[in-house]
TIGUGU-139576 format. One line per 5 residues: their letters; for each residue x, z, y of C-alpha. Coordinates in steps of 0.05 Angstrom, whole numbers, always signed. Layout:
N
A = X Z Y  ...
REM end
This chain:
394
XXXXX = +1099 -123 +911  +1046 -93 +952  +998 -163 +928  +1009 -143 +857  +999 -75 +856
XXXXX = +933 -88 +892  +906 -139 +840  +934 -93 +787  +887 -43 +810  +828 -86 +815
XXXXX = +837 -103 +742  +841 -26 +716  +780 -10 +757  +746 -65 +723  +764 -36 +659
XXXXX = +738 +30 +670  +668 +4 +699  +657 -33 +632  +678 +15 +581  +658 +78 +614
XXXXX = +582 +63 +621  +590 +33 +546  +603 +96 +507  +534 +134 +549  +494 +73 +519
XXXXX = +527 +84 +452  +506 +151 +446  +434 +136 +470  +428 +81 +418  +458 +132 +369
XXXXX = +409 +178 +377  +342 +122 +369  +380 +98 +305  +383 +171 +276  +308 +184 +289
XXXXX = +292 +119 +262  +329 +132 +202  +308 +200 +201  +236 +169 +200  +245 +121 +148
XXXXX = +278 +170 +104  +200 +217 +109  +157 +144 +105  +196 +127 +41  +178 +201 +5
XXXXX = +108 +201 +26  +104 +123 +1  +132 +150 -68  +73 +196 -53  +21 +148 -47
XXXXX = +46 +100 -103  +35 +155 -147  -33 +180 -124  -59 +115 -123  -42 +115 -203
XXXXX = -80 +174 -213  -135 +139 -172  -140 +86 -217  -136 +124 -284  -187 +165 -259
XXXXX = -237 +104 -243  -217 +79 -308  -242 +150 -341  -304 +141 -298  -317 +75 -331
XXXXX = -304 +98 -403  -349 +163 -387  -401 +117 -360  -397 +70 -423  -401 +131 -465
XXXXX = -469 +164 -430  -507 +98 -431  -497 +97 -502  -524 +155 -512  -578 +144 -474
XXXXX = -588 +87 -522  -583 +124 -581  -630 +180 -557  -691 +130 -543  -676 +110 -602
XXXXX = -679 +169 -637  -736 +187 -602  -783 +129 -628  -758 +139 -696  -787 +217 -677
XXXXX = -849 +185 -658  -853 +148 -728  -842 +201 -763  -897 +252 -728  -948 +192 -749
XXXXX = -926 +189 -816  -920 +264 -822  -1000 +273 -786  -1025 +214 -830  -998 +264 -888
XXXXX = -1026 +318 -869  -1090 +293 -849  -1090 +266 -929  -1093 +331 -948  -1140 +361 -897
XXXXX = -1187 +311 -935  -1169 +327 -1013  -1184 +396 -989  -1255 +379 -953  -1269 +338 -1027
XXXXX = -1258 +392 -1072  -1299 +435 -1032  -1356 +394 -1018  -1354 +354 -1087  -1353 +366 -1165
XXXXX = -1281 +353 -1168  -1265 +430 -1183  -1312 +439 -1232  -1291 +368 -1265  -1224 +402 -1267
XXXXX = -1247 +465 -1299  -1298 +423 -1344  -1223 +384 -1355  -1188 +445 -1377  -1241 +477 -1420
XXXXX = -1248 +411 -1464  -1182 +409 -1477  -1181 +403 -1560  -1126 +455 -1568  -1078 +498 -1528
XXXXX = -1029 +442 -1524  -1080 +396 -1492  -1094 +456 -1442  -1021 +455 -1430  -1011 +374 -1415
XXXXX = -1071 +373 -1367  -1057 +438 -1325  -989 +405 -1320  -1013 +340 -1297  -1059 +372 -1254
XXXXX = -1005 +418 -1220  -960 +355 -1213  -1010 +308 -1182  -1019 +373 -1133  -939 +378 -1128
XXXXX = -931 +320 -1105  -986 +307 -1053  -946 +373 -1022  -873 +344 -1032  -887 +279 -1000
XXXXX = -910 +330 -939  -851 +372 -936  -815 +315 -939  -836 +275 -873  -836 +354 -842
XXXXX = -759 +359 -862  -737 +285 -837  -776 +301 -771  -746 +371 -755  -675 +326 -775
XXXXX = -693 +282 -718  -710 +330 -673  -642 +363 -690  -605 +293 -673  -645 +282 -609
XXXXX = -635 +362 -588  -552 +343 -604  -551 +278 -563  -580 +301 -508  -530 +363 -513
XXXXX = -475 +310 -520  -514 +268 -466  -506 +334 -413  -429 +350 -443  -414 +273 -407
XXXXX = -453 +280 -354  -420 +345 -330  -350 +312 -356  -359 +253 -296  -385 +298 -251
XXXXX = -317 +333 -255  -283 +267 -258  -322 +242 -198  -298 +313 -159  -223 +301 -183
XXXXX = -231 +228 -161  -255 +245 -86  -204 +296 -80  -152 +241 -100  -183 +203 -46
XXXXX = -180 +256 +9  -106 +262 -11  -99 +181 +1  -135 +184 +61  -91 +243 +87
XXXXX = -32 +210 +65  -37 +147 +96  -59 +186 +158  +13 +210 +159  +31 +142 +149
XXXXX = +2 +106 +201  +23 +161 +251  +100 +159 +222  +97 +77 +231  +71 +91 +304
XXXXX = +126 +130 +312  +176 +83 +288  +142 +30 +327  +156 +64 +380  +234 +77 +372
XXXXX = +236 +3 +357  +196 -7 +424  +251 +43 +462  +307 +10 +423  +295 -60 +445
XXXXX = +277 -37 +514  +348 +2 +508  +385 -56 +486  +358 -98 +540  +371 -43 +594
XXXXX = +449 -37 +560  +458 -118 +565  +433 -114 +645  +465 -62 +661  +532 -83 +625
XXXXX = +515 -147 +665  +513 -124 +729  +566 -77 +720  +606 -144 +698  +590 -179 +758
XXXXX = +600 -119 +804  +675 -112 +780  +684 -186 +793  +662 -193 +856  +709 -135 +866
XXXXX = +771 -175 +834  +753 -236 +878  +754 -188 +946  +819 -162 +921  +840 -237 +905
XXXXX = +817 -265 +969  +845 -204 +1002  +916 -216 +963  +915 -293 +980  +904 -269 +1056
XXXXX = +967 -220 +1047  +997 -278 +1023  +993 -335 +1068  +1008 -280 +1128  +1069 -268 +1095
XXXXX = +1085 -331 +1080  +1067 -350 +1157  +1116 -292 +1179  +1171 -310 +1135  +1176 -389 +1152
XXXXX = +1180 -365 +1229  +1237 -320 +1212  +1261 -372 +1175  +1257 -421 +1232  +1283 -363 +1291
XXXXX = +1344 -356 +1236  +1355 -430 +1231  +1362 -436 +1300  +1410 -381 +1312  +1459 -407 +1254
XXXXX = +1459 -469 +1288  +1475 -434 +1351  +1533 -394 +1316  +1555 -415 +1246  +1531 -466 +1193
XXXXX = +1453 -474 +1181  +1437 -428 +1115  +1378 -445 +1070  +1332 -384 +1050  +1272 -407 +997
XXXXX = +1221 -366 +963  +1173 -376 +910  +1103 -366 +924  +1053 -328 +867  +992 -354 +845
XXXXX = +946 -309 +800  +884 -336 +777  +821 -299 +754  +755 -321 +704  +696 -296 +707
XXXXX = +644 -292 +641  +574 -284 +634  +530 -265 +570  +467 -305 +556  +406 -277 +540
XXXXX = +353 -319 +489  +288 -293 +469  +247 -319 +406  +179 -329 +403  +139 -323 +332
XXXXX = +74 -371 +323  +9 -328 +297  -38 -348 +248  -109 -322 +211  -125 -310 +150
XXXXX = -189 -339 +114  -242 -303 +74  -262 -298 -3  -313 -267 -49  -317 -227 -121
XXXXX = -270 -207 -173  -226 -148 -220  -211 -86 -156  -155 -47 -144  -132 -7 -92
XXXXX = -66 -12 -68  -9 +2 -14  -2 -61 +31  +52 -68 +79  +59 -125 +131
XXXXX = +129 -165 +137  +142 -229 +170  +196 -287 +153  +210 -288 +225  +248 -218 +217
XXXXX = +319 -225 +218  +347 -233 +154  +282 -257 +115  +279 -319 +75  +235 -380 +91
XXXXX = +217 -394 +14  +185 -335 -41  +208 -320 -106  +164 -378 -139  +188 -425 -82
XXXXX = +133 -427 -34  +144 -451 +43  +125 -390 +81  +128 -430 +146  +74 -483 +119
XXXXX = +37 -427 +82  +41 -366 +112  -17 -332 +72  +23 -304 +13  +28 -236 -14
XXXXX = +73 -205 -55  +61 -167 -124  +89 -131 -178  +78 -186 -230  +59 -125 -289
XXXXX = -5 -106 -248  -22 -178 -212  +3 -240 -243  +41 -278 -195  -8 -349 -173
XXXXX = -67 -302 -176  -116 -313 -112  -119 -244 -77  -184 -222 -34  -143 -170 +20
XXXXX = -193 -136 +67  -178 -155 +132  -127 -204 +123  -173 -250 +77  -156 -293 +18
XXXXX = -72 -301 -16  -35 -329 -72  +8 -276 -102  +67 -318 -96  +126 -272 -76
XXXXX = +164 -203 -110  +207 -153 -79  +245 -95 -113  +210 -47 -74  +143 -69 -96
XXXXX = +128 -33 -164  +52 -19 -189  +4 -4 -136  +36 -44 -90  +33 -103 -37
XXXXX = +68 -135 +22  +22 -175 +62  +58 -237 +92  +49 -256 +166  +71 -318 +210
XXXXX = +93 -265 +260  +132 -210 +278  +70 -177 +320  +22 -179 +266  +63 -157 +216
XXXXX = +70 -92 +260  -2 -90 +283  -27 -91 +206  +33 -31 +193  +26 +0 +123
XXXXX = -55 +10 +89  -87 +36 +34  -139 -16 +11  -181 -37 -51  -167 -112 -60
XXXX = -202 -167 -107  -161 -207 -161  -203 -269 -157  -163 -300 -215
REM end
């Protein structure tokens, strides 16, 4: 009885090692989960954030280009204005220089007194009439064709005077433009500053939660081991208990015997010895090890700037293949796209990670967005989440 009882306890003190210690870890583990969660719950707003500033950043370089477009036309159309100007003051002092010289004629020359001589021959008053008329018209129109090259030169200088007005009105318009664009930037730059410091944090809790889960497992471990050891002193212990018993009760046994055959008939006394039996287990560890790879280079092409995030096939969970069926463990250097803004088989120029086929989707990924494919686990974490301006090389 007193055998059992002892292995009995053995086992219940085993018990309360292992379970104990367990529910600490629990809560510790708990607690990293919750702040991660808590963490992924802020990077996921301030992404929304960034998906939609980085619209406005590229509507706003689009505006750029269209004011740009706009102001070198009418930079066209004012040089061109201007040499019509330049026509027209020739045409206009060629005019006027005509008349200088009718002017010098008739005051150096007969030609006045001709045209009194003209008007005093005339045979009646009707004759007067027709030639003062004809005179008067000849002089009419030397002056209209004057104020006429004067009026469509002060209209060109009017057009020239309203281009360059409209010529200012755009420039100050993509000044503005260029101020709303590089405060759009500054908000980028600050959000993916807040970015990069949330996925250092979360880095981090992945960092403790590993090293957590790996204290837990040795811990658990030894604890496992130490409560064994413990059993097989208590076993070893028990088994000593026995065969002293056992020793002590075949002597009786034998002192009896002889006495009944001293006194009255030999009697029989058997027992049954106990056997318990104990296993022991242990819990592997395995660690996996992910391959690394680089990424080549590229050249020109249609920009955009985008939010790229790193992932890697090796996480748990991932598939090996993309959407459009590509190996990602025989080519690693994929990226995936929302196929709306970047039309999935396009070659992709990434800066810093070098040249990609857009060959995967994700539901996540919608407009101004990219996950950058890695052949590990590391990089993927190292590269983190980025703002960049990438190249569509096709």
């Amino acid at each position: 009885m007193k055998i059992g009882k002892l292995v009995a306890s053995s086992i219940i003190a085993f018990l309360l090692i292992t379970v104990s210690p367990s529910t600490a870890f629990a809560a510790t583990l708990d607690e990293i989960t919750s702040k991660q969660q808590a963490k992924q719950e802020e990077m996921a707003k301030l992404d929304s954030e960034v998906s939609q500033t980085l619209v406005k950043v590229n509507e706003k370089n689009t505006e750029l280009e269209n004011l740009n477009a706009k102001i070198e036309e009418k930079k066209g159309n004012i040089e061109q204005t201007s040499t019509e100007i330049d026509e027209q003051e020739e045409v206009v002092q060629a005019r006027v220089d005509q008349a200088k010289e009718r002017l010098q004629t008739i005051q150096t020359s007969e030609v006045n007194q001709n045209v009194i001589v003209s008007l005093f021959e005339s045979e009646s008053v009707s004759d007067l009439f027709n030639r003062a008329y004809i005179l008067a018209t000849l002089q009419t129109a030397g002056n209209d064709q004057l104020s006429l090259a004067e009026e469509e030169q002060e209209k060109l200088a009017d057009l020239k005077e309203k281009l360059n007005e409209e010529a200012i009105a755009l420039e100050n318009q993509t000044q503005a433009a260029e101020e709303q664009k590089a405060d759009l930037d500054k908000q980028v730059a600050g959000l993916q500053k807040t970015m990069d410091e949330n996925q250092d944090i979360l880095n981090e809790l992945d960092s403790e939660k590993r090293a957590e889960e790996t204290r837990i497992a040795e811990a658990k471990k030894a604890e496992e081991e130490a409560a064994a050891e413990k059993i097989k002193v208590a076993q070893t212990a028990a088994k000593a208990e026995k065969e002293k018993a056992s020793q002590a009760a075949g002597q009786a046994k034998a002192e009896a015997t002889k006495e009944a055959a001293e006194v009255k008939p030999e009697a029989k006394v058997e027992a049954a010895p106990a056997e318990t039996k104990t296993t022991e287990t242990a819990s592997p560890k395995t660690e996996a090890k992910q391959p690394a790879e680089s990424a080549p280079a590229a050249s020109t092409g249609k920009t955009l700037v985008v939010s790229a995030t790193g992932y890697s096939t090796a996480e748990a969970g991932l598939s090996t293949h993309t959407a459009t069926g590509i190996d990602l463990r025989s080519t690693p250097m994929v990226i995936a796209v929302d196929p709306r803004v970047i039309p999935l088989g396009s070659m992709v120029e990434v800066p810093g990670y070098g040249v990609a086929i857009a060959g995967d989707t994700g539901g996540a990924i919608k407009g101004n967005k990219i996950d950058v494919h890695f052949s590990s686990v590391e990089q993927a974490f190292a590269w983190g989440r980025k703002t960049v301006t990438i190249k569509v090389l096709n």
